[in-house]
C-alpha positions as MATLAB code, in Angstrom:
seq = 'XXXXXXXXXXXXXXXXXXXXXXXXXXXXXXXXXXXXXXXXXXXXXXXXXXXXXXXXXXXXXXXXXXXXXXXXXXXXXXXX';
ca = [
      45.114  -43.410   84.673;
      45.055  -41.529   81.807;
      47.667  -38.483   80.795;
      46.742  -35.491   78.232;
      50.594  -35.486   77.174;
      53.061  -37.609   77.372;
      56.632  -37.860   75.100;
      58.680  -40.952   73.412;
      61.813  -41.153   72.050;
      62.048  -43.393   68.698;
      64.810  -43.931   66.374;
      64.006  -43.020   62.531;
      63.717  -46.601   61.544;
      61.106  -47.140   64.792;
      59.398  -44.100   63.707;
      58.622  -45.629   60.577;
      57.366  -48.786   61.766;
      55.322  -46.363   64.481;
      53.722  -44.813   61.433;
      52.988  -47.992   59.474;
      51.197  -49.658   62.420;
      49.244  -46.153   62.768;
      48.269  -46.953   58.864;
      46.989  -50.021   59.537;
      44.620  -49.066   61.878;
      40.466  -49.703   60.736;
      36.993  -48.405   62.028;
      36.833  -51.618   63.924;
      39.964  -51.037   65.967;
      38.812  -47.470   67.736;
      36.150  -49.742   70.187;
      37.544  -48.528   73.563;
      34.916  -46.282   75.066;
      37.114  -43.311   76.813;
      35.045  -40.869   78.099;
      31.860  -41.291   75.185;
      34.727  -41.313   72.564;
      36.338  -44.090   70.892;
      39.696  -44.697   71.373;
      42.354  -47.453   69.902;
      45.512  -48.839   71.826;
      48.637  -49.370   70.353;
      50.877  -51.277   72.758;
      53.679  -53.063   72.086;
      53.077  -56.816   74.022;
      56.306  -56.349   76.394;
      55.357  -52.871   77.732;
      53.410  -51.959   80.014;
      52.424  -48.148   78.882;
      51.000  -47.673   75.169;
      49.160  -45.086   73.481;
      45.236  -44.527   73.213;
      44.307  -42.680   70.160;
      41.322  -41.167   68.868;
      40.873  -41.451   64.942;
      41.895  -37.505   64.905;
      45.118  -38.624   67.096;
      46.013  -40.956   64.204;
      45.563  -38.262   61.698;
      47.508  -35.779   63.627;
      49.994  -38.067   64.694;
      50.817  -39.536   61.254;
      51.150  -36.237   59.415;
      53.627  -35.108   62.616;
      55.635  -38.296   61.796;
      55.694  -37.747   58.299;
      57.013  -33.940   59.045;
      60.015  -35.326   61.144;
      60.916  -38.047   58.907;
      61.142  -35.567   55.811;
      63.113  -33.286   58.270;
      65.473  -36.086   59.721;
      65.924  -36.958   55.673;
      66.569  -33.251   54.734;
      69.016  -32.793   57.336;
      71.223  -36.184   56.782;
      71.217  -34.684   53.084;
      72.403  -31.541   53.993;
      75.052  -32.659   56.321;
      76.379  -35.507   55.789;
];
């Protein structure tokens, strides 16, 4: 089954690693054919759900990421 939305909850630290993995992704990794467009999967082994991204997801999702980490950053620096 496949959703157009979905949400996840990650700690900052998680985040992080989240974005690293997205950074490691290659050409060669997008070879899922989902619906005439290639698609990657980033699961972690013990789950059952993961995510299936299109290079532009990756793009889009990594500059979101780096957004809320500035943010989370900003705000620990303003008020704490």
């Amino acid at each position: 089954m496949t959703y157009k939305c979905c949400c996840a909850s990650f700690t900052a630290p998680a985040l992080d690693h989240f974005r690293q993995i997205l950074g490691y992704l290659k050409e060669g990794d997008f070879h899922y054919d989902l619906m005439g467009e290639p698609r990657a999967i980033v699961k972690n082994p013990n789950a059952n759900i993961g995510f299936c991204l299109s290079i532009e997801d990756v793009t889009s999702l990594t500059l979101s990421i780096n957004e809320a980490l500035t943010l989370f950053e900003a705000f620990h620096i303003l008020y704490e």
